[in-house]
C-alpha positions, 0 to 999 in steps of 0.5 A: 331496511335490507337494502340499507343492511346491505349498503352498510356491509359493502361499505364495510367490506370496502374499508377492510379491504383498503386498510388490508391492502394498505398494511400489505403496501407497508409491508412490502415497504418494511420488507425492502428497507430491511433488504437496504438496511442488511447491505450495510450490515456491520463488518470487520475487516483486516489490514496488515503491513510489515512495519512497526507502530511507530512507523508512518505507515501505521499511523496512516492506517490507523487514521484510514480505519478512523475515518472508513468507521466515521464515513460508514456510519459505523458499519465498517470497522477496519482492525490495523495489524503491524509487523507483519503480524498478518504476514509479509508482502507476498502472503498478504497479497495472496490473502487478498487474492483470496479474500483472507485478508481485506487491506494491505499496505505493500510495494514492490512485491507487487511486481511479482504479482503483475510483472509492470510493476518492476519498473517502479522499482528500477533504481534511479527511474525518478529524478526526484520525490516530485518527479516520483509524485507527477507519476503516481498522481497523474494519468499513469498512475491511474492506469497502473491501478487498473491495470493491477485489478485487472491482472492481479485481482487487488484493487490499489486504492491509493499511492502514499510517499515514502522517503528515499530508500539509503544503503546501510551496512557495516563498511563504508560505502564512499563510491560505487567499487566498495558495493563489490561483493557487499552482501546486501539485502534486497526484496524479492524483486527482479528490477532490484537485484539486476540493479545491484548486481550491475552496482557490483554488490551481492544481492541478496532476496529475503523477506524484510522480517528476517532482515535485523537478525540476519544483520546480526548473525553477519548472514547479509552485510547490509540492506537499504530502504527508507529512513522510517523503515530503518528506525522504526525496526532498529537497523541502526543496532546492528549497522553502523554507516547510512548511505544516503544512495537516493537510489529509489524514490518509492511509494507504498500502495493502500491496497484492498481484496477485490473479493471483500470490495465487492461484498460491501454496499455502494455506500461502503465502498464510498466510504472506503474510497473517500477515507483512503483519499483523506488518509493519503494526504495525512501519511504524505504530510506526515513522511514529509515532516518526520524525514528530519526527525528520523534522520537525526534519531539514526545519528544520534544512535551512532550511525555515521552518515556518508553522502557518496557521489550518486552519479556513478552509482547511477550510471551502472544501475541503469544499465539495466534499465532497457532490459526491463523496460523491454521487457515490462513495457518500453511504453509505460518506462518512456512515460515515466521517464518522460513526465515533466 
């Protein structure tokens, strides 16, 4: 009878134990999938751009931050903020460098933050938009990202087109001598006021923020960039001619806070990657569709158009060429200029 007691409690003590050790297991198991599930905890990030809503640069951003929120499963939300409502170029990649801001959509400021970079801005560098897109999309342009991670610390994610940058200002400009003295604004990049300072204009380095009022109050007498950026800030009310110079096939480069990349999971940073991928072909669609449209919104607001003989134009801004790429890399020029 005792014996039989005794084989009975063993037993019973065998089951309790396994059914502890089994809840223990599940425990360890809930414990690591509540780790897993925090590493893609939901957060808010900011991108910011120095356009108007109305630009294509806005509508890609906002399709990016559409789909990083779909391709996340909702645990990334991207918030888009416009006309430079976070800053411009220069303060929104000093916030990425300290991780203030997430995202951003800049050019050639970023010169200033990895000096190669310059001679994208080179005037008359690319033959054409194909030319300009081989680059970008090809080995060289791979290089240049990683090249930007490694010495500025902001992760380039994605090249977009934009159209050609043109010329505006309130005199005609019919050939290369009528720059003489022009005071036109330029960014804050070396490669560009070289390049107009060789075409005999005045340049003129200032944020684009303060661009329309300085037309306005005659503090510059012209500027130039991209159709889109022309209509979408309402240069056309204070500049009467366009000039369509061609002088700088450009881009604009989705750009992300290595800081905040590295705070999100691996599925995240998947996420971001696939969704700025997806937003390149629809802001490139959407430029090449709208360069039409945008060109005749100026003329139908009074802008009379000049179609000058960009070969002497060219001539003088390459002046400079070697200068820069000896200066930023004769390697990284020759390749540019050698892509077929």
């Amino acid at each position: 009878m005792f014996k039989k007691l005794a084989l009975v409690t063993v037993l019973v003590l065998v089951v309790v134990s396994a059914v502890a050790c089994g809840n223990g297991n599940n425990a360890g198991k809930d414990a690591a999938a509540g780790n897993n599930a925090g590493a893609d905890k939901k957060v808010k990030l900011r991108l910011g751009h120095i356009t108007g809503e109305s630009d294509a640069w806005h509508k890609g951003a906002l399709k990016f931050a559409e789909l990083v929120k779909e391709k996340s499963g909702g645990s990334v939300e991207v918030e888009v903020y416009s006309s430079s409502t976070l800053g411009n170029d220069r303060d929104l990649i000093e916030g990425m460098q300290l991780g203030s801001v997430d995202f951003a959509l800049v050019a050639g400021v970023l010169s200033n933050f990895y000096e190669p970079y310059s001679i994208l801005e080179l005037p008359y560098l690319f033959r054409d938009q194909e030319h300009m897109e081989k680059v970008l999309y090809g080995e060289v342009g791979t290089k240049m990202k990683a090249d930007l991670l490694a010495n500025a610390q902001v992760r380039g994610l994605e090249f977009w087109v934009r159209g050609p940058r043109e010329l505006t200002a309130n005199k005609k400009i019919e050939k290369v001598e009528d720059l003489k003295g022009l005071k036109v604004r330029v960014p804050e990049i070396p490669a560009s006021i070289a390049a107009w300072k060789a075409m005999g204009a005045s340049p003129t380095p200032m944020a684009f923020g303060e661009v329309y009022s300085s037309l306005q109050t005659g503090v510059i007498d012209g500027q130039e960039n991209p159709f889109a950026l022309i209509a979408s800030n309402k240069i056309q009310e204070v500049q009467k001619y366009l000039m369509l110079t061609n002088h700088v096939y450009g881009y604009v480069m989705l750009t992300m806070s290595d800081i905040t990349y590295n705070k999100l999971s691996e599925a995240q940073q998947k996420a971001v990657e696939e969704a700025a991928k997806e937003a390149t072909t629809f802001e490139n669609d959407l430029v090449a569709k709208t360069e039409e449209e945008l060109l005749k919104t100026l003329k139908d607001s009074g802008m009379e158009v000049i179609e000058p003989d960009t070969a002497p134009f060219m001539e003088k801004a390459k002046t400079v060429h070697g200068e820069f790429a000896d200066k930023y890399g004769r390697e990284l020029y020759d390749s540019i200029v050698n892509t077929q």
